[in-house]
C-alpha positions as CSV (number, residue, x, y, z in Angstrom):
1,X,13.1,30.4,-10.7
2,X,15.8,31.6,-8.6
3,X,19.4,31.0,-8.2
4,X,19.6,30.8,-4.7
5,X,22.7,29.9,-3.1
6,X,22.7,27.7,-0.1
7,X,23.2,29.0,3.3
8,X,26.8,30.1,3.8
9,X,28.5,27.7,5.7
10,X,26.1,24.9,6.0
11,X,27.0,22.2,4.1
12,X,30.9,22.7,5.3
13,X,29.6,22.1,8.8
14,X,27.3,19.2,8.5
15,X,30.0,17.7,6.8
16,X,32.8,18.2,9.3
17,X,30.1,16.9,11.8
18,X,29.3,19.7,13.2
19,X,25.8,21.2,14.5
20,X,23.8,22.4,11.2
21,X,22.6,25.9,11.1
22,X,18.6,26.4,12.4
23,X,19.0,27.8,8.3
24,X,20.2,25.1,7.1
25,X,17.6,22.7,8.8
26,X,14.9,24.3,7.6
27,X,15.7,24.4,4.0
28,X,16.9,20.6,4.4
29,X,13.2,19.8,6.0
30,X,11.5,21.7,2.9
31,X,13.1,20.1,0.4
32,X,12.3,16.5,2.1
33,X,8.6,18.3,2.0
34,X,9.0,18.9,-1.3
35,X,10.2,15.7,-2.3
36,X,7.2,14.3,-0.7
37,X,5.1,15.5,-2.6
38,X,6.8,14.5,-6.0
39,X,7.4,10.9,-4.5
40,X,3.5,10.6,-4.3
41,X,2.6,11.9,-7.5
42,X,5.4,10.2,-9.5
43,X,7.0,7.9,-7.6
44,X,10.9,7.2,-6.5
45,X,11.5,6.7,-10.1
46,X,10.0,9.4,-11.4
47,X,10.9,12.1,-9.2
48,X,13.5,14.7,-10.4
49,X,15.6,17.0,-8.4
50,X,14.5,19.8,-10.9
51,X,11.0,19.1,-10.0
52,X,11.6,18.7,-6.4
53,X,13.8,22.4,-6.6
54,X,11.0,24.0,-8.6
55,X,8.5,24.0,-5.5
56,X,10.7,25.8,-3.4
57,X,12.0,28.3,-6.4
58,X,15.4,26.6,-6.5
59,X,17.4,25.2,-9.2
60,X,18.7,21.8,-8.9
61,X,22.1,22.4,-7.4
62,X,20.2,23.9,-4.2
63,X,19.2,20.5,-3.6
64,X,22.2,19.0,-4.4
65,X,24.6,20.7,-2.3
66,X,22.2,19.3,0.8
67,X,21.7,15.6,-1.1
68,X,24.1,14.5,-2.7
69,X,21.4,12.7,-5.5
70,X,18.1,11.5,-5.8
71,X,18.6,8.4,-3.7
72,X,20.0,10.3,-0.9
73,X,16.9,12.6,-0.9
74,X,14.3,9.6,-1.6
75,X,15.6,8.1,1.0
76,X,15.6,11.0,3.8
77,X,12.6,11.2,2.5
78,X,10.9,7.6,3.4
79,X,12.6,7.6,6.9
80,X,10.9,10.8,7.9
81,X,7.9,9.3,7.2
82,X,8.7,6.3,8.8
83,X,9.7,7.4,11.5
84,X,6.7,9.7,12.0
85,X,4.4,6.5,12.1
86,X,6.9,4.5,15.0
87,X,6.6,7.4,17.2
88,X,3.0,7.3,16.8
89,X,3.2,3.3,17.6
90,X,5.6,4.4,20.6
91,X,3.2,6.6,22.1
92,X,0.5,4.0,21.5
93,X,2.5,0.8,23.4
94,X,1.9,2.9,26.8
95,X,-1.4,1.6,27.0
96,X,-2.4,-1.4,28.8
97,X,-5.0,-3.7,26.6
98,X,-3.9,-4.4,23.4
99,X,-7.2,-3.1,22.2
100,X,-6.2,-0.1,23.8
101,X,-3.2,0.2,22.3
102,X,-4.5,-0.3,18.5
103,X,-7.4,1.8,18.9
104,X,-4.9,5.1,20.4
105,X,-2.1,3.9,17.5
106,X,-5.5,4.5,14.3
107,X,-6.7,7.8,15.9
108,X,-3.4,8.8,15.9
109,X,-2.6,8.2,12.0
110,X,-6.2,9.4,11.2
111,X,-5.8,12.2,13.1
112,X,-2.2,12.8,11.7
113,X,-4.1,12.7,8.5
114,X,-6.9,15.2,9.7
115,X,-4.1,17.7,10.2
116,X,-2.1,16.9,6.5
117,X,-5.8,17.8,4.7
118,X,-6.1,20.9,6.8
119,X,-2.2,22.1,6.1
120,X,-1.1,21.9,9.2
121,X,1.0,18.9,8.9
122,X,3.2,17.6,5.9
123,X,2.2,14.7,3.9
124,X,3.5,11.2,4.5
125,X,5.0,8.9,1.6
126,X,3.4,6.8,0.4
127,X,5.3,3.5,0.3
128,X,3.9,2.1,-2.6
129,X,7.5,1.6,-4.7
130,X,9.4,1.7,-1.4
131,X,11.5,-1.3,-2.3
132,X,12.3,0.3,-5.7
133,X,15.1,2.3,-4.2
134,X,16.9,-0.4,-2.3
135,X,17.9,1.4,0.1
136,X,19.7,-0.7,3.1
137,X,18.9,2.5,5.7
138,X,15.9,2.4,4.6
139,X,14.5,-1.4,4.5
140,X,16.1,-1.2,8.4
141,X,14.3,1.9,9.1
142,X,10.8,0.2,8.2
143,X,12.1,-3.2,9.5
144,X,12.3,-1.4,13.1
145,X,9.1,0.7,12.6
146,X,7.4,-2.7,11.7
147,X,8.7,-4.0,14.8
148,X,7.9,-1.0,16.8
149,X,3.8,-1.2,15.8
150,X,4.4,-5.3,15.8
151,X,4.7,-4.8,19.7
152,X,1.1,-3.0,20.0
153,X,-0.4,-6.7,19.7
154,X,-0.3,-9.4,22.1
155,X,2.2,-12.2,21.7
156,X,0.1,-15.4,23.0
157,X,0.9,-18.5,22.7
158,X,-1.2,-19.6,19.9
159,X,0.4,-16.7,18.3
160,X,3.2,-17.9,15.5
161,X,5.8,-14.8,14.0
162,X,3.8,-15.4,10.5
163,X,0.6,-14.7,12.2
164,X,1.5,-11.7,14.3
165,X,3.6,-10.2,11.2
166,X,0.5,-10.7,9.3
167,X,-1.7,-8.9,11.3
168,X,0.9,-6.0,11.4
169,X,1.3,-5.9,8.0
170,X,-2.3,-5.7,7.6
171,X,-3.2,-3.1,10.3
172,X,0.0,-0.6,8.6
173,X,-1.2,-1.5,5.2
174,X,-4.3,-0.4,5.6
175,X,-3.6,3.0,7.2
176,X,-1.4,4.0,4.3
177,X,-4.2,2.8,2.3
178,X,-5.9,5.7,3.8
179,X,-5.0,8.6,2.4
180,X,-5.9,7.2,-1.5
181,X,-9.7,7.5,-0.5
182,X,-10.1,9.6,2.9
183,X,-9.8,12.6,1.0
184,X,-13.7,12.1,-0.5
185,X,-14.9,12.6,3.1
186,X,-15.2,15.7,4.9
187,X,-12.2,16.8,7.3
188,X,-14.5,17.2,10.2
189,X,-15.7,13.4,9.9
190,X,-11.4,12.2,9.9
191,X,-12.4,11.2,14.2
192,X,-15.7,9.1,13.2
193,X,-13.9,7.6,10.3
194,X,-11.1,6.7,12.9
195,X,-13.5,5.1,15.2
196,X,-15.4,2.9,12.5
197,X,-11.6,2.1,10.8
198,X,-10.3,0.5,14.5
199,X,-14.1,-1.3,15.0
200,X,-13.3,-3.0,11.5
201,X,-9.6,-3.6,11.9
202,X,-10.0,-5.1,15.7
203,X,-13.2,-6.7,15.7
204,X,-13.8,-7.7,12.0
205,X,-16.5,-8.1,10.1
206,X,-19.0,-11.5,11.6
207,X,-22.2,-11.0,13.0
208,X,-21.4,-13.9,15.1
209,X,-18.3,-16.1,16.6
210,X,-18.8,-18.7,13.9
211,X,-17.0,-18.0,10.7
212,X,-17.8,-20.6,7.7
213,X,-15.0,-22.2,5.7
214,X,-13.6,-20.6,2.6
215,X,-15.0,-22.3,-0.5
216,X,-12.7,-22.8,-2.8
217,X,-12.9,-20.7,-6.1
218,X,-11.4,-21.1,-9.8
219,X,-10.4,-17.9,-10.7
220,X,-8.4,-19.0,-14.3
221,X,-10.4,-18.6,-17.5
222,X,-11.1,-21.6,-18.7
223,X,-8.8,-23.1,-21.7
224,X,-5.8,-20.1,-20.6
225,X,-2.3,-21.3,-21.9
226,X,0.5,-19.3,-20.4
227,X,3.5,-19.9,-22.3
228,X,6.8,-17.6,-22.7
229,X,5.4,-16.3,-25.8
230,X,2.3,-15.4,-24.9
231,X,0.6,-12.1,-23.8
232,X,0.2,-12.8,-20.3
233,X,3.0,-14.0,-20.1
234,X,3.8,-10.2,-20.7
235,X,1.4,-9.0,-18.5
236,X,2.7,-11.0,-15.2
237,X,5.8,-9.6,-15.5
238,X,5.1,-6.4,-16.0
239,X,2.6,-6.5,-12.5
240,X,5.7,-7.8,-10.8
241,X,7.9,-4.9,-12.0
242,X,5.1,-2.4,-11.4
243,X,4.5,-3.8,-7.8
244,X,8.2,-3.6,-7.1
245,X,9.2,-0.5,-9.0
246,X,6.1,1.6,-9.7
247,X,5.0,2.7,-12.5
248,X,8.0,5.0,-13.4
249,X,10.6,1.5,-12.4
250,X,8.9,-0.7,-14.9
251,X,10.4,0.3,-18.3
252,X,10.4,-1.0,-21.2
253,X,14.0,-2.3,-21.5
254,X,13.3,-3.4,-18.0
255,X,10.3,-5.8,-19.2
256,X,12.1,-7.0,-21.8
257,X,15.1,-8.0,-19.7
258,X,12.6,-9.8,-17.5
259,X,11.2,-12.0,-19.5
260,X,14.6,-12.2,-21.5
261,X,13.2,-10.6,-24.6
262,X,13.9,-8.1,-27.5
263,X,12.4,-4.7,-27.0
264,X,10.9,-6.1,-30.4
265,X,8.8,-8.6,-28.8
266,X,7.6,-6.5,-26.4
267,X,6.2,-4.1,-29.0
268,X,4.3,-7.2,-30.8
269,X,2.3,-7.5,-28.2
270,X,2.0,-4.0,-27.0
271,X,1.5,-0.7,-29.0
272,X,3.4,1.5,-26.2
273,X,3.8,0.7,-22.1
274,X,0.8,2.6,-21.2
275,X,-1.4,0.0,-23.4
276,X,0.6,-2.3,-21.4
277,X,-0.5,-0.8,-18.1
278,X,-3.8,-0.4,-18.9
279,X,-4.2,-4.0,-20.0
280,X,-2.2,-5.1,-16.8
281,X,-4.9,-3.3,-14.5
282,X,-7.5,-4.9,-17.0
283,X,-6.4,-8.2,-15.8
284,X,-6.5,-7.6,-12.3
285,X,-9.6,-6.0,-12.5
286,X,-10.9,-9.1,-15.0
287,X,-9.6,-11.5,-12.2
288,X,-11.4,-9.8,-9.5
289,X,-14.5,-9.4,-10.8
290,X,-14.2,-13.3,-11.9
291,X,-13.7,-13.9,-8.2
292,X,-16.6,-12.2,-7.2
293,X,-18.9,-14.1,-9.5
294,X,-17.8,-17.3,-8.6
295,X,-17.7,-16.5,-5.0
296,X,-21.9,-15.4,-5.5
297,X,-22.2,-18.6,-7.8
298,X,-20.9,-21.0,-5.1
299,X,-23.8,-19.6,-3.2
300,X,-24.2,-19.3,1.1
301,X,-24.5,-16.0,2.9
302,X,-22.8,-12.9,2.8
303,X,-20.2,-13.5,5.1
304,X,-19.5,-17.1,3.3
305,X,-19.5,-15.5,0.0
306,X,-17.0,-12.3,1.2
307,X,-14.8,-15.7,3.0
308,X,-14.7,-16.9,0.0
309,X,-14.0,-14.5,-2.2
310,X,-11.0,-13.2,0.1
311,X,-9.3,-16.5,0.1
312,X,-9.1,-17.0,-3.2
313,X,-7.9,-13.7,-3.9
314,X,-4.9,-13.6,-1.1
315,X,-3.9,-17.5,-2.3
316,X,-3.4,-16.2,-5.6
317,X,-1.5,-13.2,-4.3
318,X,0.7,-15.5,-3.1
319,X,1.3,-17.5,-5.6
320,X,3.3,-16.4,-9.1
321,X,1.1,-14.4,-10.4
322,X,-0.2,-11.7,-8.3
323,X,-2.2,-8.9,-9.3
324,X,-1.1,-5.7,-10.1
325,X,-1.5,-3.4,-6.3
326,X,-4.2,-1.0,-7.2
327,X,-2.2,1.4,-5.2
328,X,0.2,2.1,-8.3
329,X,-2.5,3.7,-9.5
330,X,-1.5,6.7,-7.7
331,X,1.7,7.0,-10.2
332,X,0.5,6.4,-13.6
333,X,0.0,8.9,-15.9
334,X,-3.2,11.5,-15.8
335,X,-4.7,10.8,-18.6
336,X,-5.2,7.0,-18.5
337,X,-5.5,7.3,-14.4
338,X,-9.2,8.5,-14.2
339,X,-10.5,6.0,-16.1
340,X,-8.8,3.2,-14.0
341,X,-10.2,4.7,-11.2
342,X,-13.4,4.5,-12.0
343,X,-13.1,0.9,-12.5
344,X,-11.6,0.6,-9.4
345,X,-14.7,2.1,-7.7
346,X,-16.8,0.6,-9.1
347,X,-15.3,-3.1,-7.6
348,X,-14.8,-1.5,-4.4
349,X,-19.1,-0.2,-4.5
350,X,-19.8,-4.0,-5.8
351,X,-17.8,-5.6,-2.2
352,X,-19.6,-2.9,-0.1
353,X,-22.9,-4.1,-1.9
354,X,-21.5,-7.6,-0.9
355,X,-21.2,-6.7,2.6
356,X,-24.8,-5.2,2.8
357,X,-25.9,-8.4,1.5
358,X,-24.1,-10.2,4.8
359,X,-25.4,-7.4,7.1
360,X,-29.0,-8.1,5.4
361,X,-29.3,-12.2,6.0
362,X,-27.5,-11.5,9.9
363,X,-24.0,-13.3,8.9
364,X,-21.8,-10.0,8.7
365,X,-22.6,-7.6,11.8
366,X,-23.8,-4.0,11.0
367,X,-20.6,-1.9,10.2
368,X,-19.9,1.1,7.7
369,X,-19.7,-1.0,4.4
370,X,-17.8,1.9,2.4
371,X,-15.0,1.9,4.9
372,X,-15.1,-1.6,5.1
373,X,-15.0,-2.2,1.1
374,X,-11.7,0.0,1.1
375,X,-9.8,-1.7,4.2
376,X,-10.7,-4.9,2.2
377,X,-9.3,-3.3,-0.8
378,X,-6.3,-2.8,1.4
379,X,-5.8,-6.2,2.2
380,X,-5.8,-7.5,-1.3
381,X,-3.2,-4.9,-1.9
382,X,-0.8,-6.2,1.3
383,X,-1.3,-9.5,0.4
384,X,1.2,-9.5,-2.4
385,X,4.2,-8.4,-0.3
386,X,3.1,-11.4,2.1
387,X,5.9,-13.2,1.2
388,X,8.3,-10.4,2.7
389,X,6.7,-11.0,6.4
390,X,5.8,-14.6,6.3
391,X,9.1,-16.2,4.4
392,X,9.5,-19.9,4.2
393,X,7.8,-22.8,2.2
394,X,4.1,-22.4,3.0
395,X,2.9,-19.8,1.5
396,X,-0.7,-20.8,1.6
397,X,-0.6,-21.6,5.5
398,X,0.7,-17.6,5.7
399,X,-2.0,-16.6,3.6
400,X,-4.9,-18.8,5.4
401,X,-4.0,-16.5,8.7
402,X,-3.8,-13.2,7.0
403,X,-7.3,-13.4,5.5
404,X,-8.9,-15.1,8.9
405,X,-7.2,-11.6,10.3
406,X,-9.0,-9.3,7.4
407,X,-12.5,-11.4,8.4
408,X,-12.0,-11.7,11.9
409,X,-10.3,-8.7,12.6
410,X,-6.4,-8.4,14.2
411,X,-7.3,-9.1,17.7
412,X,-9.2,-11.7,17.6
413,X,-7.7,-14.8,19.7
């Protein structure tokens, strides 16, 4: 590793508010790269400047002297990204149909991604643990993108703000959702992908116009107690943390403090925090595949069943005890990570098997059902951070139009 000083002169003039030095641009820009790439692997949390100045041979000081610490650099680095996906959203509101408009906006960000897997773009963040660094620039930076791809739909009179911000969240959730499985396809297929992404996301999944109510599901096992001593009482808060924080945020001490316990308690219940990870993904993964047998048990056809399923999963999303975003998945350590994985596959190949079931009986329309599985996926994800687009007393209501938008699609009237 070098020692490296900074360019002469360059931190002196952005400071004084002068014009920056090409130089001194471009090492700024590679270190936001750099930090990237660290963000997405570890988190905000567990990032480190000395990590971040080891890709570009610097020691920490280089970064320093252009950010003043972490924060500063996390945070340059989520508003680059963010603002890289409202331009795309800019160029898309042009366009006349709002079908128009969505459908330029995905093959834009799929394309975007097309050009990150073939090095000719850098990466975006992923905004997983966003709210983690509490950032005020930030939160306004994605408040305005939000607006800005917000605008792409129609605003109609049957329209409320819950519902539109609903089907925004949902259409940005699931394209940031896409870089945690595109990579398994090949980088030539990134345009067909595109196409079959915007034919899920605006049209939905029916066969017909007729969608079936939502049966409604028990998802709790039965006889469960959860009481301030117990260990799911554990495991909720540390899903919360992790969903907020990321992996890195939800500490020990910081579990305790939640719940108002002794690090003592904590470690009655739990050999170390990974166990404690691995048992909150156990739970989610427990819930979900409770949710899918009771969504086949209630019977009807596939597109009933996949109704069904869905609603019961956002209303508890909702509700105090979410599950755990499989998304964090993409911070936890290596060596429990693959094996969570493969669990999560193998729920995402049982909802594609669902779908086929729907395409087979004529309820759900023919469509790609691994693409499909993995927007769903998406969904159930966003759902949890409902509450952050659709504030106010009815939760339920909110979550009622966001899972008519993930069956229906985001367009429909």
């Amino acid at each position: 590793m070098t020692t490296e000083h900074p360019p002469e002169g360059a931190a002196p003039a952005a400071a004084s508010g002068r014009t920056p030095s090409r130089r001194y641009m471009a090492r700024r820009d590679a270190i936001i790269a750099s930090a990237v790439r660290e963000m997405n692997r570890h988190g905000v949390r567990g990032m480190t400047l000395g990590d971040v100045a080891a890709r570009l041979d610097l020691v920490p000081t280089g970064v320093i002297y252009y950010f003043r610490n972490k924060e500063d650099l996390a945070a340059a680095a989520f508003e680059r990204s963010i603002g890289r996906i409202r331009e795309m959203a800019d160029a898309a509101r042009g366009h006349v149909t709002e079908r128009e408009r969505v459908q330029i906006f995905i093959d834009q960000f799929i394309g975007l991604q097309q050009r990150i897997e073939l090095g000719e773009a850098e990466p975006l963040t992923v905004f997983n643990d966003v709210r983690a660094l509490n950032s005020a620039s930030v939160n306004e930076a994605y408040v305005g993108m939000f607006r800005t791809v917000r605008a792409l739909l129609d605003r109609r009179e049957n329209r409320t703000r819950a519902d539109l911000n609903g089907r925004t969240h949902l259409l940005i959730s699931a394209l940031t959702f896409v870089s945690a499985w595109i990579y398994t396809w090949r980088v030539e297929d990134y345009p067909r992908i595109s196409q079959r992404i915007a034919s899920i996301l605006l049209d939905g999944i029916p066969r017909g116009g007729n969608v079936p109510g939502a049966r409604v599901l028990d998802l709790q096992p039965g006889g469960e107690e959860i009481d301030e001593g117990s260990a799911e009482h554990f495991l909720r808060a540390a899903t919360q943390l992790i969903n907020d924080e990321g992996y890195h945020g939800a500490s020990v001490d910081r579990i305790s403090s939640k719940l108002n316990v002794t690090k003592g308690a904590f470690y009655h219940y739990n050999a170390t925090k990974d166990d404690l990870v691995v048992a909150c993904f156990q739970r989610t993964f427990d819930v979900l595949w409770r949710a899918i047998d009771a969504a086949e048990a209630a019977g009807g056809e596939g597109l009933e069943v996949m109704h069904s399923l869905l609603s019961a999963v956002v209303q508890l999303q909702v509700g105090p005890a979410p599950l755990l975003r499989t998304s964090a998945l993409s911070t936890v350590p290596e060596e429990i990570r693959a094996d969570l994985m493969f669990r999560l596959r193998q729920i995402s190949i049982r909802l594609g098997s669902m779908l086929c079931d729907g395409i087979a009986d004529g309820s759900i329309r023919a469509l790609d059902t691994a693409i499909t599985a993995q927007i769903l996926t998406a969904g159930i994800n966003a759902s949890s951070e409902l509450s952050w687009w659709q504030p106010g007393d009815n939760p339920e209501s909110g979550a009622n139009l966001f899972t008519e938008a993930m069956i229906r699609g985001i367009i429909h009237p």
